[in-house]
N, C-alpha and C positions, 0 to 999 in steps of 0.2 A: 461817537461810540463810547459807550459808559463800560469802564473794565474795573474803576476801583470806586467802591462808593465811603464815602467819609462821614460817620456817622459822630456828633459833636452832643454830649447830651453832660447830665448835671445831678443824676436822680431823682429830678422830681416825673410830675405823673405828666408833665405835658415832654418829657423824657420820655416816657413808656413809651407814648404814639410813636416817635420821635424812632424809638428802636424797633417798635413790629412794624411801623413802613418802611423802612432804610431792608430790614430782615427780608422779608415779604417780596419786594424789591431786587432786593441781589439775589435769593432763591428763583424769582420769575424772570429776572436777566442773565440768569448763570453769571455773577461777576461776584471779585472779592470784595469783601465789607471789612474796614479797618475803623474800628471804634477808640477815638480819645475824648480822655475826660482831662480837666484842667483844673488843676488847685491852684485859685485865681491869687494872684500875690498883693491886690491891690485889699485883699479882707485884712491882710495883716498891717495893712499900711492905714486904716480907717480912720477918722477924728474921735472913736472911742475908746480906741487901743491907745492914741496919742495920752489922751484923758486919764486913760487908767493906769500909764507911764509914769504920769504929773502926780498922783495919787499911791501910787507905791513903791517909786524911785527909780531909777534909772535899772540896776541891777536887777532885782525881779522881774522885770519889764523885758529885760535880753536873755532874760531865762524861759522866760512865758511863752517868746514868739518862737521856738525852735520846736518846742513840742505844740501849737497851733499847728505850725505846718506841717509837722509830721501827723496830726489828725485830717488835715485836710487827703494827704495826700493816700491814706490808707481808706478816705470817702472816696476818692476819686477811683484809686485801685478797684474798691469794692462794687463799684458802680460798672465800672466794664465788663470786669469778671463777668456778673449778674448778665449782663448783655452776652457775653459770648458765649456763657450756656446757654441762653435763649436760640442763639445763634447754628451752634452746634445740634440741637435740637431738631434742627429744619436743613441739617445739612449741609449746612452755608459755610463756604469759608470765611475765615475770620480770624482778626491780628489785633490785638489792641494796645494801647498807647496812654501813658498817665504823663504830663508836664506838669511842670509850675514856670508861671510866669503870668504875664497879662494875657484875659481869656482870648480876647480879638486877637491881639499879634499873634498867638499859637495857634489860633483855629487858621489863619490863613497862611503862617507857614507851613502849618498839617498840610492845605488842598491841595499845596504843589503834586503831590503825589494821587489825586484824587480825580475824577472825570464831573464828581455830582457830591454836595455837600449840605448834608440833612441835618436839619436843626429842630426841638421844638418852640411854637410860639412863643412861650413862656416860661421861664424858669423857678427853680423854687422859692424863691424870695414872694412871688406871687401869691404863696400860698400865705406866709406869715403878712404881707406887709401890703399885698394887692397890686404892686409894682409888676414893670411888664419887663419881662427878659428884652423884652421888642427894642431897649435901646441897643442891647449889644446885637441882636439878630440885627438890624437894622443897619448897623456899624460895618458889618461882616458886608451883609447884603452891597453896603455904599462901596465898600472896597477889594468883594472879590472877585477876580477873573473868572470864577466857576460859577456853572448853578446852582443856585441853591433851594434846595427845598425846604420849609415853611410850615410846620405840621400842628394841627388844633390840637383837642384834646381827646378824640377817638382818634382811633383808627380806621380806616374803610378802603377796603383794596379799590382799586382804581379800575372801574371800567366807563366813565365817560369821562375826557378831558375836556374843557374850557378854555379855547384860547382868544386871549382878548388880545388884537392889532388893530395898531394904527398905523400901521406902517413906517414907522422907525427903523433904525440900525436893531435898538437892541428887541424889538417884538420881532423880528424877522428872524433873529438868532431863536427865540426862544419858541416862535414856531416850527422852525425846523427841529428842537429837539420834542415836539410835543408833538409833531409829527410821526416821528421815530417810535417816540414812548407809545403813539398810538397804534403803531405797528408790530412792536414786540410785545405787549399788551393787549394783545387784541381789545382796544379801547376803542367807541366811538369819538369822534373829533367832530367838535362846533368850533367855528371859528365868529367872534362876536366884535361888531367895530360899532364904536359908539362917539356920537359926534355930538359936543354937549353946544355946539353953535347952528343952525338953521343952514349949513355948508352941507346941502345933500347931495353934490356933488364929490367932496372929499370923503366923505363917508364910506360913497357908493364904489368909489377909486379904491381904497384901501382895502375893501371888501372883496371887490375882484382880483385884486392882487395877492390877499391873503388865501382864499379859494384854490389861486392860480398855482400856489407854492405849496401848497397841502395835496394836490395833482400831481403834478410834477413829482412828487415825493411817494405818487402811489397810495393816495390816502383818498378818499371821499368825505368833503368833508362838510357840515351842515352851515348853510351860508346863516348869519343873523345880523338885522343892521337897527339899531335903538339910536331915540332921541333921549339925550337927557345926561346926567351927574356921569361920566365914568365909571368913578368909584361904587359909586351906586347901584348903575344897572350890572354892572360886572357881577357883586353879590349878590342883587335880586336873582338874575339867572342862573346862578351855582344852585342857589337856594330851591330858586321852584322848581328846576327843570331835573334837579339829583345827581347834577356834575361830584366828581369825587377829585378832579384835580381841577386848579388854575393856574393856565401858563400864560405868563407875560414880559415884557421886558422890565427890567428893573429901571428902568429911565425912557421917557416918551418922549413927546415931542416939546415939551416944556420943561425942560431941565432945570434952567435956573429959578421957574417956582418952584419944583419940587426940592431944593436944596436949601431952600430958603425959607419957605412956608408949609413944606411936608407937604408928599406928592399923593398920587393914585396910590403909588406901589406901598405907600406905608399906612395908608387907611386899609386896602386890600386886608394887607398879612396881620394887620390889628386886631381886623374886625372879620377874616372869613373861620365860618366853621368847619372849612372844609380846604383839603395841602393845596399850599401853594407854591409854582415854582419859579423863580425869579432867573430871569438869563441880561446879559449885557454885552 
């Protein structure tokens, strides 16, 4: 049950989505949205600030970083604000929160207080430098106990979810909340198991079981069974079919490649143009 949504954004434009889904969201769930922004302390610590220490002395250098931060931390103010009259707008409750400190340790001390924790894909460093926020999404995603959601560069209310199992610990978790989301959402739910080995038996097993649990839950849900890439067919089908969510688990049944050589779950939130929400 989702009663506090945590909305983690930065100003940039994959931010915007980032706040009218998270908005959108706790208006059509009646729950509180609490928005933090984080004036990251690791900018003040950079190899160019080092440089430009070494280049105009020690002293102007411990003068320069006090007012950096107090610029950072009145972008970060100003970025909620901005969210929370969006917010107020739509009648949404709403609380917001500026840190400093490192972006990942804040965002997942924030969730303790959170059900569901909204991010967008990319941050604004993408826009100067083409870099993907997806390391620290990513960071967050490896280390939080909460869902998180995963948001492109629109926005699109959510009326068909996508849920890809295989029958894992953590796809069974995030079926059951994609479930849920389909129920208070009046969203349709497909449920999509994809077996990239010639095993049509494990396919077919995880298929009926996923079906079995979207039942059980009150949901009718549309069976689909593909040969071929995971990562792959999962996007192809958001894409052809006009899903607007995907739920999955943030770790499958190959753990130790995905930690080691990047998984499904991080090709998925890379490369979808459409939210996605990660459970564990």
């Amino acid at each position: 049950m989702i009663k506090t949504i945590l909305l983690c954004i930065d100003g940039s434009k994959y931010s915007e989505t980032a706040t009218h889904t998270a908005i959108w969201l706790a208006k059509t769930l009646k729950v509180q949205l609490h928005v933090l922004s984080v004036a990251d302390s690791r900018m003040l610590e950079g190899p160019w600030l080092a440089d430009l220490s070494g280049l105009t002395g020690v002293q102007p250098f411990q003068a320069f970083v006090p007012q950096m931060r107090e610029i950072y931390e009145k972008k970060a103010r100003s970025v909620v604000e901005i969210a929370a009259a969006l917010a107020r707008k739509e009648d949404v409750s709403c609380e917001t929160e500026v840190r400093q400190g490192i972006l990942v340790d804040e965002i997942l001390d924030a969730e303790r207080n959170a059900e569901l924790v909204v991010m967008g894909q990319r941050g604004e460093g993408f826009e100067a430098t083409g870099e993907w926020l997806g390391s620290n999404v990513e960071r967050v995603v490896r280390k939080s106990i909460k869902p998180c959601l995963v948001t492109p560069s629109e926005f699109r209310p959510i009326k068909g979810i996508l849920a890809a199992y295989d029958g894992s610990e953590h796809a069974n978790h995030a079926l059951y909340i994609g479930t849920e989301l389909a129920k208070a959402l009046k969203s349709k739910l497909a449920i999509l198991a994809v077996e990239s080995s010639t095993n049509e038996e494990e396919k077919s097993w995880a298929l009926k079981e996923g079906v079995e649990i979207a039942s059980k839950q009150g949901v009718n849900a549309l069976p689909m069974a593909l040969h071929g890439s995971p990562e792959e067919k999962i996007l192809e089908v958001a894409a052809a079919q006009h899903y607007d969510l995907i739920v999955m688990g943030a770790y499958g049944h190959t753990r130790l490649r995905e930690l080691v050589l990047g998984s499904v779950t991080s090709h998925v939130i890379r490369k979808s143009s459409v939210a996605v929400l990660l459970a564990r």
